[in-house]
ROBA-339619 format. One record per residue (C-alpha): residue in one letter; x negated, y, z. Coordinates in steps of 0.5 Angstrom, whole numbers. Example, Ala and Ser with C-alpha at 12.3 -4.5 7.8 and 13.67 -1.06 7.14 Angstrom:
% residues 2
<site><aa>a</aa><u>-25</u><v>-9</v><w>16</w></site>
<site><aa>s</aa><u>-27</u><v>-2</v><w>14</w></site>
***
This chain:
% residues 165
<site><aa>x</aa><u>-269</u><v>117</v><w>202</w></site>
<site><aa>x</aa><u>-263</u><v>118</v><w>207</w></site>
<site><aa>x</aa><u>-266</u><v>124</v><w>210</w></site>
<site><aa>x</aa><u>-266</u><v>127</v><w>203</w></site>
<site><aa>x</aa><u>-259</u><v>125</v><w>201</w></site>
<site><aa>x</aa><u>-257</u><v>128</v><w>208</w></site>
<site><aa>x</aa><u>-261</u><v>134</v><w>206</w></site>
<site><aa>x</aa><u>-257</u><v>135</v><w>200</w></site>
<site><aa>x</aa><u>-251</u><v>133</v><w>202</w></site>
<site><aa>x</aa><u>-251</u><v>138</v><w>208</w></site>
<site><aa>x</aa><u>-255</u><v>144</v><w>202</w></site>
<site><aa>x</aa><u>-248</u><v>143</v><w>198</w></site>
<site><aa>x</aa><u>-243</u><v>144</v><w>204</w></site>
<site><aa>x</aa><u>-248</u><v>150</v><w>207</w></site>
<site><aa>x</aa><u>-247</u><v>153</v><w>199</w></site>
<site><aa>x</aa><u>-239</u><v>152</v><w>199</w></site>
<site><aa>x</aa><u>-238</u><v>155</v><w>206</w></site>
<site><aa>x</aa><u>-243</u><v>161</v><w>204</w></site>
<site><aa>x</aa><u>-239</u><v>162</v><w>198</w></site>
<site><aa>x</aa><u>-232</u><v>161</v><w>201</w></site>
<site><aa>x</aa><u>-235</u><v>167</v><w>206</w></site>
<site><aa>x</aa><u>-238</u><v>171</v><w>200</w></site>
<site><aa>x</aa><u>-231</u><v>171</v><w>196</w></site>
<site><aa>x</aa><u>-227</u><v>178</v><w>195</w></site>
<site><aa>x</aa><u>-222</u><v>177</v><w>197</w></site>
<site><aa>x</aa><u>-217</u><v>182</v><w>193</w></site>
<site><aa>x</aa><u>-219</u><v>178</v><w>187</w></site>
<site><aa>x</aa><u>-212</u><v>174</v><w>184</w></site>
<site><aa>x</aa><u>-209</u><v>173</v><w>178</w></site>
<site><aa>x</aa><u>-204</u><v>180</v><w>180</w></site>
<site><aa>x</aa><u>-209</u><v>185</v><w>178</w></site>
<site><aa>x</aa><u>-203</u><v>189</v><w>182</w></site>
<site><aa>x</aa><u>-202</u><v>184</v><w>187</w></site>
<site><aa>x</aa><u>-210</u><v>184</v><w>188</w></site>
<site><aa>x</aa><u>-211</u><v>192</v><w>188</w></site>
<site><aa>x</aa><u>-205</u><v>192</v><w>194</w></site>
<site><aa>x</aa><u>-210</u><v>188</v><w>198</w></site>
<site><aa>x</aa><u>-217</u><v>190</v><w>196</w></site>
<site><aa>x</aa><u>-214</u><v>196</v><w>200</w></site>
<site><aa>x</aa><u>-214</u><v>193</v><w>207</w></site>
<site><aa>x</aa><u>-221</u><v>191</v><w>206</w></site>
<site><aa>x</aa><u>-227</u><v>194</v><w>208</w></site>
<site><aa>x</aa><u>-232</u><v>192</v><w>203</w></site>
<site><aa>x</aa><u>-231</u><v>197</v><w>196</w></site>
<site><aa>x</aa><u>-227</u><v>193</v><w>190</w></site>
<site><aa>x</aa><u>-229</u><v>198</v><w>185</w></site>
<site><aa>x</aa><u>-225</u><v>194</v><w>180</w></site>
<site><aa>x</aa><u>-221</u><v>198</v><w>182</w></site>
<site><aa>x</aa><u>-223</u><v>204</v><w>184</w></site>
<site><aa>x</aa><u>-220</u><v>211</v><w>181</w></site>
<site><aa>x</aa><u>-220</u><v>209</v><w>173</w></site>
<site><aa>x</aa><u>-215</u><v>203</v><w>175</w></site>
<site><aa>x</aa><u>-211</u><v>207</v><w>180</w></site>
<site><aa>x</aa><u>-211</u><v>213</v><w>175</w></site>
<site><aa>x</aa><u>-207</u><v>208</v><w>170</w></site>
<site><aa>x</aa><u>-202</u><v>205</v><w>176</w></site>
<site><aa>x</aa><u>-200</u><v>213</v><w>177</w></site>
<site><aa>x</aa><u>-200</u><v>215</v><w>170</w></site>
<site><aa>x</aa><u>-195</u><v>210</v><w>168</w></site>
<site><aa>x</aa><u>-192</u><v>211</v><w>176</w></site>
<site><aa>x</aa><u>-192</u><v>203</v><w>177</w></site>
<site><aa>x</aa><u>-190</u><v>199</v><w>183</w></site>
<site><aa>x</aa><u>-196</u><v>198</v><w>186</w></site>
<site><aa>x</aa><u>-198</u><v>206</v><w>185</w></site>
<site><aa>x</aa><u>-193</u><v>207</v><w>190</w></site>
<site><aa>x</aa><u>-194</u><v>202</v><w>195</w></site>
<site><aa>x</aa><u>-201</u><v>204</v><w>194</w></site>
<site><aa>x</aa><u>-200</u><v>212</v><w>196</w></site>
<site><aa>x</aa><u>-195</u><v>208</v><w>201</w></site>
<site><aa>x</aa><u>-200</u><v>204</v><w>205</w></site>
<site><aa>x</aa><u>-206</u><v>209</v><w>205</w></site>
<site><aa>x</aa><u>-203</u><v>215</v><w>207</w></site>
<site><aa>x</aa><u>-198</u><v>212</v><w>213</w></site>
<site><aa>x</aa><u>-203</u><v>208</v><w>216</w></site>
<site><aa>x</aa><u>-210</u><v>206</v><w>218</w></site>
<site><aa>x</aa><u>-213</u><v>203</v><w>211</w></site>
<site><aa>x</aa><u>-213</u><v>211</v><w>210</w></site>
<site><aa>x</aa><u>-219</u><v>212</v><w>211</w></site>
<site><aa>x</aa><u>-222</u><v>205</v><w>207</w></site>
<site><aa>x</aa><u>-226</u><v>205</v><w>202</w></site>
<site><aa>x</aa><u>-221</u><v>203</v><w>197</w></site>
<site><aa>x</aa><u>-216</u><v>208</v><w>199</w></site>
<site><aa>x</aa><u>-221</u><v>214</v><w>197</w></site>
<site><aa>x</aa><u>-218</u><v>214</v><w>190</w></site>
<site><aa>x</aa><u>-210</u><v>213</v><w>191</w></site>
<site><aa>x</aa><u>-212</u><v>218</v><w>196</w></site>
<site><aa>x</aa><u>-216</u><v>223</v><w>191</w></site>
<site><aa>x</aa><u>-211</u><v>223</v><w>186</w></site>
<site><aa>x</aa><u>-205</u><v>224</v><w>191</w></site>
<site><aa>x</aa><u>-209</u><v>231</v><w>193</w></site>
<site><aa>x</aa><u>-211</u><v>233</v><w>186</w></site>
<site><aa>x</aa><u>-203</u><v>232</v><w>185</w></site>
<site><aa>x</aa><u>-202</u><v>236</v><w>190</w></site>
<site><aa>x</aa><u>-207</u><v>241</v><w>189</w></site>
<site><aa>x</aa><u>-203</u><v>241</v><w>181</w></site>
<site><aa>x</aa><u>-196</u><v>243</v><w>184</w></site>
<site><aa>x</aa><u>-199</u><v>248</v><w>189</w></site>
<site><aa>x</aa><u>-202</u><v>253</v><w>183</w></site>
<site><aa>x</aa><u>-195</u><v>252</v><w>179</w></site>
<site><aa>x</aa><u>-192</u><v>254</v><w>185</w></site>
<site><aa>x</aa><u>-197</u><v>261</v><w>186</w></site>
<site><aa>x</aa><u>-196</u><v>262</v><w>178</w></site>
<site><aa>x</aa><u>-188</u><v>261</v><w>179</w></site>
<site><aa>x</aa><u>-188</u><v>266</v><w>185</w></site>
<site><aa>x</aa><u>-193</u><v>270</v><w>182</w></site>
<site><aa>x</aa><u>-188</u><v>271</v><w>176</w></site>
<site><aa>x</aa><u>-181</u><v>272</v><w>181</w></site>
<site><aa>x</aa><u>-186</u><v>277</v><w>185</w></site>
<site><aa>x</aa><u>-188</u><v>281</v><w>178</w></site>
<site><aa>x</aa><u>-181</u><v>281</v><w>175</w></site>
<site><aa>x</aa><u>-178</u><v>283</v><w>181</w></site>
<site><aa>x</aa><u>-183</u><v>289</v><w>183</w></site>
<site><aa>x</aa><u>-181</u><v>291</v><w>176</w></site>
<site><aa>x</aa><u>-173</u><v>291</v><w>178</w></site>
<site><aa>x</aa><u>-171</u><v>285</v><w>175</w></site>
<site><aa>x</aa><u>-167</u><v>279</v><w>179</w></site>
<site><aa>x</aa><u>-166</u><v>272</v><w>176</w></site>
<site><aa>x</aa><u>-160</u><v>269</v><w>173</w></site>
<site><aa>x</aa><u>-160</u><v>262</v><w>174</w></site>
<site><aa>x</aa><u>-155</u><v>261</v><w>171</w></site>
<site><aa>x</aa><u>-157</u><v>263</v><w>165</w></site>
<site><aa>x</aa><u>-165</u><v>263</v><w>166</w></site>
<site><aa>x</aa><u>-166</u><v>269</v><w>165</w></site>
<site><aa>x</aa><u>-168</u><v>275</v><w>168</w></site>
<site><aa>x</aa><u>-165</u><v>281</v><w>168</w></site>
<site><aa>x</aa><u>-166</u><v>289</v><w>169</w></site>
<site><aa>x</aa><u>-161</u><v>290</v><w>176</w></site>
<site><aa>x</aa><u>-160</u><v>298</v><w>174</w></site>
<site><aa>x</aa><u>-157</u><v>295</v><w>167</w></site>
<site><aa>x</aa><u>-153</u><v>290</v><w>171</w></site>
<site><aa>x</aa><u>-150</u><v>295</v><w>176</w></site>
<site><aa>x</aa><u>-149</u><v>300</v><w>170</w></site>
<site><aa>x</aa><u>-144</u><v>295</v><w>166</w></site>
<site><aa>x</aa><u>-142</u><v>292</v><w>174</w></site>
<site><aa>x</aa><u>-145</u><v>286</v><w>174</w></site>
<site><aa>x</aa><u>-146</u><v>283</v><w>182</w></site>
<site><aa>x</aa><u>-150</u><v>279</v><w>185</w></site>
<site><aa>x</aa><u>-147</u><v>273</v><w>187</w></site>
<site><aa>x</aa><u>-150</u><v>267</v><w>189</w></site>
<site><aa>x</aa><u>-148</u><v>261</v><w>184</w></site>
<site><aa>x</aa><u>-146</u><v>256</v><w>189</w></site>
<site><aa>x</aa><u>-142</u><v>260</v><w>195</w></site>
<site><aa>x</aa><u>-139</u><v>254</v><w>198</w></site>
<site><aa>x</aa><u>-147</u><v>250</v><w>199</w></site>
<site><aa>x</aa><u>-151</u><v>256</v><w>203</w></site>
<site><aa>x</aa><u>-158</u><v>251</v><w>202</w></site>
<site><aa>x</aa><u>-157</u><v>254</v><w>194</w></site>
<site><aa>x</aa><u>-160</u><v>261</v><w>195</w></site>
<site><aa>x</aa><u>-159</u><v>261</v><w>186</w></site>
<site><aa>x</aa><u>-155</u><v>267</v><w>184</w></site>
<site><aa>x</aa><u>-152</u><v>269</v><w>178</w></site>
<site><aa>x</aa><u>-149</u><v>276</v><w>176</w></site>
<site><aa>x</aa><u>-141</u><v>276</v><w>175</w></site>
<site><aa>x</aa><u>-139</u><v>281</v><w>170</w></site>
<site><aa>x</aa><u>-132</u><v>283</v><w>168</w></site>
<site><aa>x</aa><u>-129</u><v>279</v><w>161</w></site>
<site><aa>x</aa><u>-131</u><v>282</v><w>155</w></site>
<site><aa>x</aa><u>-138</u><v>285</v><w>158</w></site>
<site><aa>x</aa><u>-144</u><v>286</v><w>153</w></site>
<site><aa>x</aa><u>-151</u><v>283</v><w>157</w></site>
<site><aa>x</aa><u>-156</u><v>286</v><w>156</w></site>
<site><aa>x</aa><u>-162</u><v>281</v><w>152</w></site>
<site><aa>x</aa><u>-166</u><v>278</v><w>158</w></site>
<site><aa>x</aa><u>-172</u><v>276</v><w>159</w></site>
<site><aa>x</aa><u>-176</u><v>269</v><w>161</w></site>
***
């Protein structure tokens, strides 16, 4: 009888340090709190995965941006639960590259068909019709060389020309 209660007794403590080891570490009560530290682990925590970081993104949370933090400046880039936050920081960055060409697409467009940009005003401007009521070509912020905006200055009273967006 004593062998069989030993048995059982070293069966129980066995079960509870199999599950001890087993557990997930990441899971908390915080699902942020608990998603910040599934990423340093090396086992896959698709709770949260791309669907849950896309949400922490979406509403530009804390935990998002202590997530792009951690798995773009240091090691845990290349952990599995990293993958996401890394995934969804690409595709941003692939979004902003193509309004990017599309704005310069525009400027390179506009300006081959001689007009300059007013950003004062936001609008584009034939240069010909510019010059003609003498209209220049200043740069909005002289005193700031960083800001290479410009704007025409055109005497008082001088009747502009419809722009264009």
């Amino acid at each position: 009888m004593k062998a069989t209660r030993r048995i059982a007794t070293a069966f129980a403590i066995a079960s509870a340090l199999f599950a001890a080891c087993n557990r997930k570490p990441w899971i908390q009560n915080n699902d942020s709190n608990a998603a910040l530290k599934a990423l340093g682990s090396a086992a896959p925590a698709p709770e949260y995965g791309r669907e849950f970081w896309q949400g922490q993104h979406d509403q530009n949370t804390d935990a998002w941006r202590e997530a792009v933090k951690l798995c773009s400046e240091s090691i845990l880039a290349s952990y599995p639960n990293c993958l996401p936050i890394n995934e969804i920081v690409q595709a941003d960055a692939q979004k902003q590259a193509a309004k990017e060409r599309q704005k310069n697409t525009h400027f390179d467009e506009m300006t081959r068909r001689g007009y300059d940009f007013d950003a004062a005003r936001g609008l584009w401007f034939r240069e010909t019709d510019m010059v003609a009521r003498k209209c220049y070509y200043m740069p909005l912020n002289p005193n700031d060389p960083a800001d290479l905006r410009s704007t025409f200055q055109c005497p008082a009273g001088t009747q502009l020309p419809k722009g264009e967006k």
